[in-house]
DRENDO-1510 file (C-alpha; in Angstrom, 1 decimal, always signed):
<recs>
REC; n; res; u; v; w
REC; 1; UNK; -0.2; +3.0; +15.8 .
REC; 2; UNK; -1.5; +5.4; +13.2 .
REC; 3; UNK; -1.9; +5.1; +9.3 .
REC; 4; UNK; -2.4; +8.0; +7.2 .
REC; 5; UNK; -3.9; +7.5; +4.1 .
REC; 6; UNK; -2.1; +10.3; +1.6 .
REC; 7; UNK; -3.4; +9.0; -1.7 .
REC; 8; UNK; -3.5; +5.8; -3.6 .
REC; 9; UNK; -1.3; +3.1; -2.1 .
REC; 10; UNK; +1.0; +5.7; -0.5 .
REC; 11; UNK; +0.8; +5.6; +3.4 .
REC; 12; UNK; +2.1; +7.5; +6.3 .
REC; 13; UNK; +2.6; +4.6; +9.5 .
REC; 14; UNK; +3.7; +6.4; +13.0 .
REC; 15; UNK; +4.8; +3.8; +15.4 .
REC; 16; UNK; +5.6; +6.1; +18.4 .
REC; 17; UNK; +8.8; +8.3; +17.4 .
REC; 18; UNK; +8.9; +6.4; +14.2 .
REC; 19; UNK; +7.1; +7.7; +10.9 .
REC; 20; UNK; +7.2; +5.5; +8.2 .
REC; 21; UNK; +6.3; +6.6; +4.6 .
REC; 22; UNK; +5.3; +3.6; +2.4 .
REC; 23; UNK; +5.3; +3.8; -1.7 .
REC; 24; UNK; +5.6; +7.7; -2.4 .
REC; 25; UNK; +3.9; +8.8; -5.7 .
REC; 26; UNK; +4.1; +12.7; -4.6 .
REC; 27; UNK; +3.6; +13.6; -8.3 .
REC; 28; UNK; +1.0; +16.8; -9.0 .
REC; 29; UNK; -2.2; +16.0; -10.7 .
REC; 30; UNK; -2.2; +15.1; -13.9 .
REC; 31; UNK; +2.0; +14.8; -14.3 .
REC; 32; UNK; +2.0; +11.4; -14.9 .
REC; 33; UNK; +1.3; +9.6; -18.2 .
REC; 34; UNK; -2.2; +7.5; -18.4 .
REC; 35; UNK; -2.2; +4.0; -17.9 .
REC; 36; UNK; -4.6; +2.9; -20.0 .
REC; 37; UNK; -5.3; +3.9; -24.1 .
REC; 38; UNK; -8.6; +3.4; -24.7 .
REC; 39; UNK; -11.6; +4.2; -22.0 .
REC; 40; UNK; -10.3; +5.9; -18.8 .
REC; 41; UNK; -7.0; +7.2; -20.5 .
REC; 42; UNK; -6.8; +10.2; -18.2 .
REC; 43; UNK; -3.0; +11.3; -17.4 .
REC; 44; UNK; -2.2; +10.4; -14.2 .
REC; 45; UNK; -3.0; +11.1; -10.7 .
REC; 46; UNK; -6.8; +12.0; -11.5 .
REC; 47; UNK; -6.4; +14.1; -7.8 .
REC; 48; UNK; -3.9; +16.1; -6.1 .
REC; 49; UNK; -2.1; +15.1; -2.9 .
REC; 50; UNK; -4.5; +16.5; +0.5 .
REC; 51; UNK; -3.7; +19.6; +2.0 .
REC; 52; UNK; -2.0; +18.0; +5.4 .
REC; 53; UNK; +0.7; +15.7; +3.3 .
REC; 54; UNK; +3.6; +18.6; +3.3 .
REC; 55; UNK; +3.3; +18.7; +6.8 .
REC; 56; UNK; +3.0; +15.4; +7.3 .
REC; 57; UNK; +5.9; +14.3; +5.2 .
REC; 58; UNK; +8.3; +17.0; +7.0 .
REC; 59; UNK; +8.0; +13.9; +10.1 .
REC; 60; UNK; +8.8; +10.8; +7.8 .
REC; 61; UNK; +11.7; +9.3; +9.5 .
REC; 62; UNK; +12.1; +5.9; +7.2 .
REC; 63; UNK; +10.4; +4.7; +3.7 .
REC; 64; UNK; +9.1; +1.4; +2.8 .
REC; 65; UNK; +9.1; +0.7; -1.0 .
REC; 66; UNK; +6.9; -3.0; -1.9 .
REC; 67; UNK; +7.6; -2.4; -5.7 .
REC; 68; UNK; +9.2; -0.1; -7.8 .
REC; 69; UNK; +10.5; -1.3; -11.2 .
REC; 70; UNK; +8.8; -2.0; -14.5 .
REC; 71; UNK; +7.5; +1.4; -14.6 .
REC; 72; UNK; +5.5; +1.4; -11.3 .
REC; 73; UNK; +5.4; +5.0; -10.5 .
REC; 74; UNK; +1.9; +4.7; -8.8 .
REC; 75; UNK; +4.2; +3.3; -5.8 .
REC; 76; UNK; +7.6; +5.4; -6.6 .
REC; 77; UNK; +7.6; +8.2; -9.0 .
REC; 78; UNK; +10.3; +10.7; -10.1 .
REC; 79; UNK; +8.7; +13.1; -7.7 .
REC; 80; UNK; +9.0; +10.3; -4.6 .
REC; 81; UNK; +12.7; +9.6; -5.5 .
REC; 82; UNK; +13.8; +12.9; -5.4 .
REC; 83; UNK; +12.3; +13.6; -2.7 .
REC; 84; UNK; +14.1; +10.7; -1.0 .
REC; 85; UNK; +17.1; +11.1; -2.3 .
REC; 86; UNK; +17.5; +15.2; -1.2 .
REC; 87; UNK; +16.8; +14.5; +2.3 .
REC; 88; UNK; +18.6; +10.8; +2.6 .
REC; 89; UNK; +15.6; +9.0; +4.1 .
REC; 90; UNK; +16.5; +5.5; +4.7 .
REC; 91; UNK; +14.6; +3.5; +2.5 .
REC; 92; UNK; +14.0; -0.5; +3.4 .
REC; 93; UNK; +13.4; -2.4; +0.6 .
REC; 94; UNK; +13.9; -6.0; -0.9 .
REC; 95; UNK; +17.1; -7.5; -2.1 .
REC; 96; UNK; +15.6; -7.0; -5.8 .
REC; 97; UNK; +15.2; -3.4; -5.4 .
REC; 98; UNK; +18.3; -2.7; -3.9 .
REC; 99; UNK; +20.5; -2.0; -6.7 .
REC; 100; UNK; +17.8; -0.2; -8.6 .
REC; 101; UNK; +17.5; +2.7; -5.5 .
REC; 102; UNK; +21.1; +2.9; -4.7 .
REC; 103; UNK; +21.8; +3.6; -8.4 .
REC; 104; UNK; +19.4; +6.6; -8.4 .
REC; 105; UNK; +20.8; +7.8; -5.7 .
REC; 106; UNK; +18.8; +6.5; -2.8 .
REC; 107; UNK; +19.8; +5.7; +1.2 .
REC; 108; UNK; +18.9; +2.1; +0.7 .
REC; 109; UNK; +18.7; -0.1; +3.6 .
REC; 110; UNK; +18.3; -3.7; +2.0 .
REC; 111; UNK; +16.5; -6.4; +3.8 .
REC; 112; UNK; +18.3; -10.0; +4.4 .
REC; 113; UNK; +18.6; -12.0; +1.4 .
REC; 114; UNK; +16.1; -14.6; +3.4 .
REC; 115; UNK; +14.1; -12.0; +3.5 .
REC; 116; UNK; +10.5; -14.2; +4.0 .
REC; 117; UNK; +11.8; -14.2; +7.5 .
REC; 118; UNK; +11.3; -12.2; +10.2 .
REC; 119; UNK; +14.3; -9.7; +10.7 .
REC; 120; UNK; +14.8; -6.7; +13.2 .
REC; 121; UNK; +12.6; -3.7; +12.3 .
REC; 122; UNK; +12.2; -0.7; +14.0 .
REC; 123; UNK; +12.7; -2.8; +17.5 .
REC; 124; UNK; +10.7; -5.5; +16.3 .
REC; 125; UNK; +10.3; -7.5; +13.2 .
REC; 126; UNK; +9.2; -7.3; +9.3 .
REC; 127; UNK; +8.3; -10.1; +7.0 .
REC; 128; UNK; +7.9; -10.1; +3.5 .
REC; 129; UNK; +4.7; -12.1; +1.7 .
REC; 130; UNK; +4.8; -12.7; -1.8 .
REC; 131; UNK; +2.4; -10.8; -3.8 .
REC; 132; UNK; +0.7; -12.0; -7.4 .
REC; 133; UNK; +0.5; -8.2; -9.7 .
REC; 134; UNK; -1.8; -9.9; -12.2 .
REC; 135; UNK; -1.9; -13.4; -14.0 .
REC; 136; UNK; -1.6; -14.3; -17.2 .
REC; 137; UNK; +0.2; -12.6; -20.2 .
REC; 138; UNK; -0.4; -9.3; -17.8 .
REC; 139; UNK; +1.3; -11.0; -15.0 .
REC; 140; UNK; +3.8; -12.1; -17.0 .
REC; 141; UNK; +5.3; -8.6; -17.5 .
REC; 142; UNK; +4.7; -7.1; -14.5 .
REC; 143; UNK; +6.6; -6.4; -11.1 .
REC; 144; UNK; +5.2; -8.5; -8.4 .
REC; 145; UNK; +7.1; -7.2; -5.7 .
REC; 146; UNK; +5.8; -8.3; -2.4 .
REC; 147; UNK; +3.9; -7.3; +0.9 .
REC; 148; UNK; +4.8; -6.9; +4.6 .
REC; 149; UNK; +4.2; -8.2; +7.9 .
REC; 150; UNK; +5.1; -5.4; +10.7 .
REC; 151; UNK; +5.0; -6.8; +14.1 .
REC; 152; UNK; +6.4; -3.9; +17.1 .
REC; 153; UNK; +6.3; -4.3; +20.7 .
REC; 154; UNK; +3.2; -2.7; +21.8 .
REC; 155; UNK; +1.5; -2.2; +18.5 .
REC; 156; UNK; -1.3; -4.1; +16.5 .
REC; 157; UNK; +0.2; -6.1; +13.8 .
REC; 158; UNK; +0.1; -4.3; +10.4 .
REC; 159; UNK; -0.3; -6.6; +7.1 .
REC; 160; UNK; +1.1; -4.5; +4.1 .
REC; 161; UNK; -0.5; -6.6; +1.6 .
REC; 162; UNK; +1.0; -4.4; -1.4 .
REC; 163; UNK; -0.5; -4.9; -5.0 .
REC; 164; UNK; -1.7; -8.6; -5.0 .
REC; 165; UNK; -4.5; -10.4; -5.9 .
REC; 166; UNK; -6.2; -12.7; -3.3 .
REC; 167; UNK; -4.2; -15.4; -4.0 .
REC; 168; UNK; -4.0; -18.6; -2.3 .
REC; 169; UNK; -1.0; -17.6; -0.6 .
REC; 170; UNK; -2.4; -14.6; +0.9 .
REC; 171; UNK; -5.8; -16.5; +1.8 .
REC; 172; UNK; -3.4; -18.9; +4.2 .
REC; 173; UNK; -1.1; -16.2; +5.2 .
REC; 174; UNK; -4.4; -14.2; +6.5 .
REC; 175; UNK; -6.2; -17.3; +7.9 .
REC; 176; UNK; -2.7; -18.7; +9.7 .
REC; 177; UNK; -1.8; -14.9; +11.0 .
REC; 178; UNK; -5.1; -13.1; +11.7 .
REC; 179; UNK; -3.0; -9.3; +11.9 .
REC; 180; UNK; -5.2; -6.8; +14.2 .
REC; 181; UNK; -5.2; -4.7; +11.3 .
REC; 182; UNK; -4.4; -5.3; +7.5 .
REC; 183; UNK; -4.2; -2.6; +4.2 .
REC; 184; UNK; -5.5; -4.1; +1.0 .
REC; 185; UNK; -5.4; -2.5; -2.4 .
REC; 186; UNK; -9.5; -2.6; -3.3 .
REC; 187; UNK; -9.1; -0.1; -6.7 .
REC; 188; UNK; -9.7; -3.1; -9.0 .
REC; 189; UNK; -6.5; -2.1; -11.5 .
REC; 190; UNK; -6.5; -3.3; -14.9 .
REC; 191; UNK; -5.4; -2.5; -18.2 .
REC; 192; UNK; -6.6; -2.3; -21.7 .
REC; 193; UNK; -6.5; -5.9; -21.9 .
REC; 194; UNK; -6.2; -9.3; -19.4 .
REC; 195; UNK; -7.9; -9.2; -15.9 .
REC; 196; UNK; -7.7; -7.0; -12.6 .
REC; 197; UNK; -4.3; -7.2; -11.3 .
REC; 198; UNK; -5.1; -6.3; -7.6 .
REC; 199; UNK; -8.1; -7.0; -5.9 .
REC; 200; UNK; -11.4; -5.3; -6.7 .
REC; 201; UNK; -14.7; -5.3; -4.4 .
REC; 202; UNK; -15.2; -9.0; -4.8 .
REC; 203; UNK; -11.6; -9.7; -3.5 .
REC; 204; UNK; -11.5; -6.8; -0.9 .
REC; 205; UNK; -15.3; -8.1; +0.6 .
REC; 206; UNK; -13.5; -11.9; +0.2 .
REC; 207; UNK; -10.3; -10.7; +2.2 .
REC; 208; UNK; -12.7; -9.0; +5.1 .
REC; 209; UNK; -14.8; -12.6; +5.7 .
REC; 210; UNK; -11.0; -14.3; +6.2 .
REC; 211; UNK; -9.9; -11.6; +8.3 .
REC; 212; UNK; -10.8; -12.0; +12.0 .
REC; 213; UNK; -9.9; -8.2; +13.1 .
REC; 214; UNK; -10.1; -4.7; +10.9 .
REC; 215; UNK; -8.9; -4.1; +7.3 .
REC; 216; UNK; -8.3; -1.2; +5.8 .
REC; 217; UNK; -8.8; -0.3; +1.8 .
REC; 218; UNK; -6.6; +2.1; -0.1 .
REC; 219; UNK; -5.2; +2.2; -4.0 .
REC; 220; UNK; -8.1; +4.2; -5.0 .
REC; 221; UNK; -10.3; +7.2; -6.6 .
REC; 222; UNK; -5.9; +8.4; -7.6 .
REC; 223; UNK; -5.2; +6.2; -11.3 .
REC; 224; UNK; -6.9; +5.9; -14.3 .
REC; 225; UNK; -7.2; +2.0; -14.5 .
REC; 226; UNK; -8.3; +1.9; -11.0 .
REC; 227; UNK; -12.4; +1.7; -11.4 .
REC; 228; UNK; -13.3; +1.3; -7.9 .
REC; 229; UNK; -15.1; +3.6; -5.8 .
REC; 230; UNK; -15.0; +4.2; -2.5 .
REC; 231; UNK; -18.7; +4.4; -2.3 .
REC; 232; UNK; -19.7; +1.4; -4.2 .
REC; 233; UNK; -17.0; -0.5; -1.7 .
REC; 234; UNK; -18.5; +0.7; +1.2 .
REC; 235; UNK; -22.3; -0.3; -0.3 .
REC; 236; UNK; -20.6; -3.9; -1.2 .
REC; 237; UNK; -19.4; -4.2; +2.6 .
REC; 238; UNK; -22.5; -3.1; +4.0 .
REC; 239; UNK; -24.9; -5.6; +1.8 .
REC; 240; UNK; -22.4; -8.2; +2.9 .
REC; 241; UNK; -22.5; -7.4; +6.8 .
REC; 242; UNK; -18.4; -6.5; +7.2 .
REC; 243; UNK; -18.8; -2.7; +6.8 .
REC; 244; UNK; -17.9; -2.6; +10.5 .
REC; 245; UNK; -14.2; -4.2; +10.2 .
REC; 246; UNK; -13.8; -2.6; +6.5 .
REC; 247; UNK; -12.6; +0.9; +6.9 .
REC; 248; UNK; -12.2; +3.2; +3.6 .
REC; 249; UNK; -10.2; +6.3; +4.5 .
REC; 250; UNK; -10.2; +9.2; +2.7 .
REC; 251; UNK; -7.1; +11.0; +1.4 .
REC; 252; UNK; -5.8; +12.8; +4.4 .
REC; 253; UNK; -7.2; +10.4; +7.0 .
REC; 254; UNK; -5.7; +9.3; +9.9 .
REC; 255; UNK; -6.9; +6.3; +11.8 .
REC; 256; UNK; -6.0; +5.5; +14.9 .
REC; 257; UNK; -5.3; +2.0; +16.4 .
REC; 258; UNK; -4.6; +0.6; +19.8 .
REC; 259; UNK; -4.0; -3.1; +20.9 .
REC; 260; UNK; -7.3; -4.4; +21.4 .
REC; 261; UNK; -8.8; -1.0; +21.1 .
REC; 262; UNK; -11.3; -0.8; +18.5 .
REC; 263; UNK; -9.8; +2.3; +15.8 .
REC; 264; UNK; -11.2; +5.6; +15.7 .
REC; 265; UNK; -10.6; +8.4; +12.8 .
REC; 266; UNK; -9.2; +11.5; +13.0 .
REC; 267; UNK; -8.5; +14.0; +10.0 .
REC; 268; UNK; -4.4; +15.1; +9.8 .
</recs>
Protein backbone atom coordinates (compact mmCIF):
# COMPACT_ATOMS: atom_id res chain seq x y z
CA UNK A 1 0.00 0.00 0.00
CA UNK A 2 1.06 3.50 -0.66
CA UNK A 3 -0.46 6.97 0.56
CA UNK A 4 0.39 10.09 -1.14
CA UNK A 5 0.02 13.03 0.73
CA UNK A 6 -1.11 15.86 -2.12
CA UNK A 7 -2.14 18.57 0.28
CA UNK A 8 -4.41 19.04 3.18
CA UNK A 9 -6.74 16.15 3.76
CA UNK A 10 -6.57 15.14 0.05
CA UNK A 11 -4.78 11.67 -0.38
CA UNK A 12 -3.68 9.57 -3.22
CA UNK A 13 -4.09 5.43 -1.82
CA UNK A 14 -2.61 2.72 -4.48
CA UNK A 15 -3.64 -0.61 -3.46
CA UNK A 16 -1.85 -2.61 -6.33
CA UNK A 17 -3.77 -1.67 -9.73
CA UNK A 18 -6.07 0.44 -7.74
CA UNK A 19 -5.48 4.32 -7.12
CA UNK A 20 -7.72 5.81 -4.95
CA UNK A 21 -8.06 9.61 -4.64
CA UNK A 22 -9.71 10.66 -1.28
CA UNK A 23 -11.30 14.38 -0.67
CA UNK A 24 -10.03 16.39 -3.83
CA UNK A 25 -9.61 20.25 -3.12
CA UNK A 26 -7.42 20.75 -6.50
CA UNK A 27 -8.20 24.41 -6.27
CA UNK A 28 -4.93 26.95 -7.15
CA UNK A 29 -3.56 28.95 -4.38
CA UNK A 30 -5.35 31.44 -3.06
CA UNK A 31 -8.91 30.64 -5.17
CA UNK A 32 -10.75 29.88 -2.44
CA UNK A 33 -12.51 32.27 0.04
CA UNK A 34 -10.86 32.53 3.75
CA UNK A 35 -12.35 30.77 6.41
CA UNK A 36 -11.91 32.80 9.15
CA UNK A 37 -12.62 36.93 9.46
CA UNK A 38 -10.57 38.15 11.90
CA UNK A 39 -6.76 36.84 12.58
CA UNK A 40 -5.57 34.27 9.85
CA UNK A 41 -8.19 35.45 7.20
CA UNK A 42 -5.95 34.50 4.33
CA UNK A 43 -7.98 33.30 1.04
CA UNK A 44 -7.68 29.89 0.73
CA UNK A 45 -5.31 27.24 0.00
CA UNK A 46 -2.32 29.27 1.68
CA UNK A 47 0.01 26.73 -0.87
CA UNK A 48 -0.31 25.36 -4.23
CA UNK A 49 -0.75 21.74 -5.02
CA UNK A 50 3.19 19.86 -5.43
CA UNK A 51 4.71 19.46 -8.64
CA UNK A 52 4.06 15.45 -8.87
CA UNK A 53 0.04 15.73 -8.30
CA UNK A 54 -0.82 16.13 -12.26
CA UNK A 55 0.94 13.12 -12.76
CA UNK A 56 -0.19 11.47 -10.10
CA UNK A 57 -3.88 12.22 -10.56
CA UNK A 58 -3.64 11.07 -14.41
CA UNK A 59 -3.56 7.21 -12.41
CA UNK A 60 -6.61 7.82 -9.98
CA UNK A 61 -8.91 4.99 -10.79
CA UNK A 62 -11.74 5.61 -7.92
CA UNK A 63 -12.52 8.63 -5.39
CA UNK A 64 -13.51 8.55 -1.87
CA UNK A 65 -15.43 11.59 -0.63
CA UNK A 66 -15.89 11.50 3.74
CA UNK A 67 -17.75 14.93 3.57
CA UNK A 68 -18.81 17.30 1.17
CA UNK A 69 -21.80 19.55 1.97
CA UNK A 70 -22.20 22.59 4.14
CA UNK A 71 -19.59 24.32 2.22
CA UNK A 72 -16.65 21.90 2.79
CA UNK A 73 -14.62 22.63 -0.12
CA UNK A 74 -11.33 21.93 1.83
CA UNK A 75 -12.48 18.13 1.03
CA UNK A 76 -14.40 18.77 -2.51
CA UNK A 77 -14.11 21.97 -4.19
CA UNK A 78 -15.44 23.21 -7.57
CA UNK A 79 -12.02 22.47 -8.98
CA UNK A 80 -12.31 18.54 -7.47
CA UNK A 81 -15.82 18.12 -8.93
CA UNK A 82 -15.10 19.08 -12.21
CA UNK A 83 -12.44 17.34 -12.41
CA UNK A 84 -14.53 14.26 -11.49
CA UNK A 85 -17.18 14.75 -13.33
CA UNK A 86 -15.09 15.34 -16.95
CA UNK A 87 -13.39 12.05 -16.65
CA UNK A 88 -16.39 9.91 -14.80
CA UNK A 89 -14.33 8.69 -11.87
CA UNK A 90 -16.41 6.58 -9.78
CA UNK A 91 -16.82 8.21 -6.67
CA UNK A 92 -17.90 6.06 -3.34
CA UNK A 93 -19.52 7.90 -1.01
CA UNK A 94 -22.32 7.74 1.85
CA UNK A 95 -25.91 7.38 1.32
CA UNK A 96 -26.10 11.25 2.47
CA UNK A 97 -23.94 12.34 -0.16
CA UNK A 98 -25.32 10.54 -2.82
CA UNK A 99 -27.92 12.73 -4.12
CA UNK A 100 -25.81 15.85 -3.59
CA UNK A 101 -22.90 14.26 -6.29
CA UNK A 102 -25.20 12.69 -8.71
CA UNK A 103 -27.00 16.05 -9.03
CA UNK A 104 -23.66 17.89 -9.97
CA UNK A 105 -23.09 15.58 -12.23
CA UNK A 106 -20.84 13.00 -10.59
CA UNK A 107 -20.31 8.95 -11.25
CA UNK A 108 -21.56 8.18 -7.75
CA UNK A 109 -21.21 4.84 -6.44
CA UNK A 110 -23.28 4.96 -3.07
CA UNK A 111 -22.40 2.72 -0.19
CA UNK A 112 -25.28 0.42 1.51
CA UNK A 113 -27.74 2.18 3.38
CA UNK A 114 -26.21 -0.03 6.60
CA UNK A 115 -23.38 1.47 5.65
CA UNK A 116 -21.49 1.03 9.46
CA UNK A 117 -21.00 -2.34 8.01
CA UNK A 118 -18.53 -3.85 6.29
CA UNK A 119 -19.38 -4.04 2.44
CA UNK A 120 -17.27 -5.24 -0.60
CA UNK A 121 -14.51 -2.71 -1.58
CA UNK A 122 -12.04 -3.03 -4.03
CA UNK A 123 -11.96 -7.08 -3.32
CA UNK A 124 -12.24 -6.51 0.30
CA UNK A 125 -14.23 -4.50 2.63
CA UNK A 126 -14.94 -0.70 3.80
CA UNK A 127 -16.56 0.50 6.93
CA UNK A 128 -17.70 3.72 7.85
CA UNK A 129 -16.97 5.39 11.63
CA UNK A 130 -18.78 8.27 12.63
CA UNK A 131 -16.94 11.35 12.85
CA UNK A 132 -17.67 14.52 15.50
CA UNK A 133 -16.71 18.07 13.02
CA UNK A 134 -16.85 20.16 16.14
CA UNK A 135 -19.17 20.45 19.32
CA UNK A 136 -21.21 22.88 20.43
CA UNK A 137 -23.08 25.67 18.56
CA UNK A 138 -19.99 25.02 15.87
CA UNK A 139 -20.92 21.50 15.77
CA UNK A 140 -24.23 22.13 15.47
CA UNK A 141 -23.88 23.58 11.90
CA UNK A 142 -21.44 21.70 10.54
CA UNK A 143 -21.18 18.39 8.29
CA UNK A 144 -19.89 15.57 10.22
CA UNK A 145 -19.62 13.21 7.64
CA UNK A 146 -17.72 10.17 8.72
CA UNK A 147 -14.34 8.13 8.41
CA UNK A 148 -13.29 4.77 6.90
CA UNK A 149 -12.05 1.50 7.66
CA UNK A 150 -10.29 -0.14 4.45
CA UNK A 151 -9.44 -3.68 5.01
CA UNK A 152 -7.86 -5.52 1.38
CA UNK A 153 -6.40 -8.81 1.11
CA UNK A 154 -2.79 -8.40 1.47
CA UNK A 155 -2.66 -4.88 2.64
CA UNK A 156 -2.26 -3.13 6.13
CA UNK A 157 -5.46 -1.89 7.32
CA UNK A 158 -5.97 1.88 6.57
CA UNK A 159 -8.20 3.95 9.23
CA UNK A 160 -9.57 7.11 7.31
CA UNK A 161 -10.37 8.91 10.28
CA UNK A 162 -11.80 12.05 8.26
CA UNK A 163 -12.36 15.37 10.14
CA UNK A 164 -13.22 14.22 13.75
CA UNK A 165 -12.30 15.05 16.98
CA UNK A 166 -10.96 12.30 19.30
CA UNK A 167 -14.13 11.37 20.48
CA UNK A 168 -15.01 8.55 22.59
CA UNK A 169 -16.16 6.69 19.72
CA UNK A 170 -12.97 6.88 17.88
CA UNK A 171 -10.90 6.25 21.22
CA UNK A 172 -12.89 2.56 21.25
CA UNK A 173 -12.97 2.16 17.55
CA UNK A 174 -8.90 2.59 17.72
CA UNK A 175 -8.38 0.64 20.97
CA UNK A 176 -10.96 -2.42 19.72
CA UNK A 177 -9.31 -2.33 15.97
CA UNK A 178 -5.66 -1.44 16.32
CA UNK A 179 -5.40 -0.66 12.07
CA UNK A 180 -1.48 -1.13 10.97
CA UNK A 181 -1.73 2.24 9.89
CA UNK A 182 -4.20 5.14 10.50
CA UNK A 183 -4.52 9.08 8.84
CA UNK A 184 -5.56 11.67 11.39
CA UNK A 185 -6.40 15.21 10.66
CA UNK A 186 -3.60 17.11 13.31
CA UNK A 187 -4.19 20.92 11.77
CA UNK A 188 -6.21 21.96 14.85
CA UNK A 189 -9.18 23.76 12.58
CA UNK A 190 -11.21 26.33 14.17
CA UNK A 191 -13.12 29.28 13.54
CA UNK A 192 -13.55 32.76 14.68
CA UNK A 193 -15.46 31.50 17.47
CA UNK A 194 -16.20 27.94 19.57
CA UNK A 195 -13.31 25.26 19.82
CA UNK A 196 -11.11 23.15 17.39
CA UNK A 197 -13.26 21.05 15.30
CA UNK A 198 -10.62 18.32 14.45
CA UNK A 199 -7.85 17.29 16.43
CA UNK A 200 -4.91 19.50 17.22
CA UNK A 201 -1.41 18.29 18.66
CA UNK A 202 -2.89 17.32 21.93
CA UNK A 203 -5.48 15.00 20.20
CA UNK A 204 -3.10 13.82 17.35
CA UNK A 205 -0.15 12.92 20.40
CA UNK A 206 -3.52 11.38 22.40
CA UNK A 207 -4.55 9.22 19.21
CA UNK A 208 -0.66 7.93 18.73
CA UNK A 209 -0.49 6.48 22.68
CA UNK A 210 -4.04 4.42 21.73
CA UNK A 211 -2.72 3.39 18.59
CA UNK A 212 -0.53 0.17 18.74
CA UNK A 213 0.96 0.43 15.05
CA UNK A 214 1.83 3.76 12.77
CA UNK A 215 -0.27 6.97 12.26
CA UNK A 216 -0.04 9.22 9.88
CA UNK A 217 -0.91 13.22 10.13
CA UNK A 218 -2.32 15.27 7.31
CA UNK A 219 -4.98 18.46 7.18
CA UNK A 220 -2.17 20.82 7.39
CA UNK A 221 0.23 24.03 6.60
CA UNK A 222 -3.03 24.18 3.25
CA UNK A 223 -6.16 26.44 5.31
CA UNK A 224 -6.29 29.50 7.01
CA UNK A 225 -7.99 28.17 10.30
CA UNK A 226 -5.69 25.30 10.40
CA UNK A 227 -2.80 26.59 13.01
CA UNK A 228 -0.76 23.57 13.30
CA UNK A 229 2.52 23.11 12.13
CA UNK A 230 4.22 20.33 11.03
CA UNK A 231 7.18 21.18 13.05
CA UNK A 232 5.68 21.94 16.30
CA UNK A 233 3.84 18.37 15.77
CA UNK A 234 6.81 16.58 15.15
CA UNK A 235 8.59 18.45 18.45
CA UNK A 236 5.15 17.46 20.51
CA UNK A 237 5.70 13.69 19.35
CA UNK A 238 9.24 13.62 20.06
CA UNK A 239 8.93 15.27 23.75
CA UNK A 240 6.28 12.58 24.17
CA UNK A 241 8.39 9.50 22.89
CA UNK A 242 5.84 8.44 19.67
CA UNK A 243 7.75 10.41 17.04
CA UNK A 244 8.77 6.91 15.75
CA UNK A 245 4.99 5.63 14.89
CA UNK A 246 3.86 9.45 14.10
CA UNK A 247 4.69 10.15 10.53
CA UNK A 248 4.11 13.80 9.09
CA UNK A 249 4.46 13.79 5.34
CA UNK A 250 5.05 16.47 3.33
CA UNK A 251 2.93 17.54 0.30
CA UNK A 252 4.10 15.22 -2.41
CA UNK A 253 5.15 12.33 -0.15
CA UNK A 254 4.76 8.99 -0.67
CA UNK A 255 4.99 6.50 2.00
CA UNK A 256 5.25 3.19 1.63
CA UNK A 257 3.71 0.26 3.67
CA UNK A 258 3.89 -3.43 3.79
CA UNK A 259 2.16 -5.97 6.15
CA UNK A 260 4.34 -6.09 9.02
CA UNK A 261 6.98 -4.11 7.31
CA UNK A 262 7.87 -1.15 8.99
CA UNK A 263 7.09 2.10 6.21
CA UNK A 264 9.63 3.82 4.49
CA UNK A 265 9.23 7.34 2.37
CA UNK A 266 9.75 8.01 -0.93
CA UNK A 267 9.17 11.44 -2.75
CA UNK A 268 6.46 11.06 -6.02
Amino acid sequence: MKIQQLRNATLILQFGPHRVLVDPMLARKGELPPLRLFGANQRNPLVELPASAEQALESVTHCLITHCQKGHFDHLDRAGKRWLRDRQIPVICTPHDAPYLASRGLNVQPLPAAHQQPCAFLGGTLRTVACTHGLGLVGKLMEHGVGYLIELPGEPSLYLAGDTLLTPTVREFVLCEQPAVSVVPAGGARFDLGGDIIMGIEEVIAFTGLSHATVVANHLEAISHCPTSRRALAAAATTAGVDARLLIPEDGETLLFECAVQPQSAHA
